[in-house]
C-alpha positions as CSV (number, residue, x, y, z in Angstrom):
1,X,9.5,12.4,5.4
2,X,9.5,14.8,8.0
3,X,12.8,16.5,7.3
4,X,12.4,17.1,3.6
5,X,8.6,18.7,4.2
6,X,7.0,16.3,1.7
7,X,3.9,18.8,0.7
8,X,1.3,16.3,1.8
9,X,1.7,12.5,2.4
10,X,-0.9,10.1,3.0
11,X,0.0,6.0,4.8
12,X,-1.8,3.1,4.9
13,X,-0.8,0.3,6.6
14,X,-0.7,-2.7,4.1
15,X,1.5,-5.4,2.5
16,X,3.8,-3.8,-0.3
17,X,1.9,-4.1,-3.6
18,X,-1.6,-3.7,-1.5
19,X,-1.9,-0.1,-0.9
20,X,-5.6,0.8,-1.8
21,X,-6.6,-3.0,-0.4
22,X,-7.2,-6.3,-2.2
23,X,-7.4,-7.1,-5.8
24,X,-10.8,-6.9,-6.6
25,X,-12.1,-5.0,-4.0
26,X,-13.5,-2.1,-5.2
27,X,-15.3,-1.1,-2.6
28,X,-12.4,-0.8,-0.4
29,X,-10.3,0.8,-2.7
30,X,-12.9,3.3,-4.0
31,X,-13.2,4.3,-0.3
32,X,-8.8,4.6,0.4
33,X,-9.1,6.7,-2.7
34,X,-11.9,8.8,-1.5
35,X,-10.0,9.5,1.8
36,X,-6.6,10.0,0.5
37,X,-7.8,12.8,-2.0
38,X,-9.9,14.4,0.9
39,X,-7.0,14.4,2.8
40,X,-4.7,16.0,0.2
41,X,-7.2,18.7,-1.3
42,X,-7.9,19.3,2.1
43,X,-4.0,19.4,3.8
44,X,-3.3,22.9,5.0
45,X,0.4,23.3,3.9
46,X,3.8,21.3,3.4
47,X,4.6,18.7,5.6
48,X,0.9,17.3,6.5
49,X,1.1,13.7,7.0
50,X,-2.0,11.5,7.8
51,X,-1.9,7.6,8.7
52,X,-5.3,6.3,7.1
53,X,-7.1,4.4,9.7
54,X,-7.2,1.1,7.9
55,X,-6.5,-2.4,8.9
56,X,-5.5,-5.4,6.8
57,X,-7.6,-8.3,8.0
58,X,-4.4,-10.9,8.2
59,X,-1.0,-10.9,9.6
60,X,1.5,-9.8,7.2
61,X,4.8,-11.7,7.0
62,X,7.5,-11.6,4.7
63,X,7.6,-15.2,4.0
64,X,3.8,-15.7,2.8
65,X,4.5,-12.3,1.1
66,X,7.2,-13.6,-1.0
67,X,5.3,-17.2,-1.3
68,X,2.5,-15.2,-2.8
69,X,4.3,-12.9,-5.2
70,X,6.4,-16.0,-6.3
71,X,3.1,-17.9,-7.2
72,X,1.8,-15.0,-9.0
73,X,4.9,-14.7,-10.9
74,X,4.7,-18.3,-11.3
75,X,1.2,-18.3,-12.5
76,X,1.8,-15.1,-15.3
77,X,5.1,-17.4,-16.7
78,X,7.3,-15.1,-16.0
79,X,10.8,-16.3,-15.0
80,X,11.4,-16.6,-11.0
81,X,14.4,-15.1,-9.7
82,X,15.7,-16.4,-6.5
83,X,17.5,-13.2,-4.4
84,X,20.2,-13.7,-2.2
85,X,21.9,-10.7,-0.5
């Protein structure tokens, strides 16, 4: 992101498919949202990138992760497909 000079970029540290917090939260999310358009109405030219200060309360792992996004899957009937590289 650094190289290309991305006009403003804003991170948070979550699980992929989590990025303003949990579903149902909206306290949490209201207040990444708040932040992340402070920080880009505020951001001083191309290139400004700021890591939101956030933490997700559990350890993220790639096997709950895909244990979770299979159940939800599961749960909406949609088809599962099994990925194998």
């Amino acid at each position: 992101m650094q190289q290309v000079k991305a006009p403003r970029s804003v991170f948070i540290d979550f699980p992929l498919g989590h990025q303003c917090g949990r579903p149902g939260d909206s306290e949490l999310q209201t207040q990444i949202l708040t932040d992340t358009l402070n920080i880009l109405a505020s951001a001083k030219g191309p290139g400004t990138m700021v890591d939101l200060d956030y933490q997700w309360d559990e350890l993220f792992d790639w096997g709950t992760y895909l244990r979770d996004v299979k159940e939800m899957i599961e749960e909406e009937g949609a088809q599962v497909f099994e990925l194998t590289p």
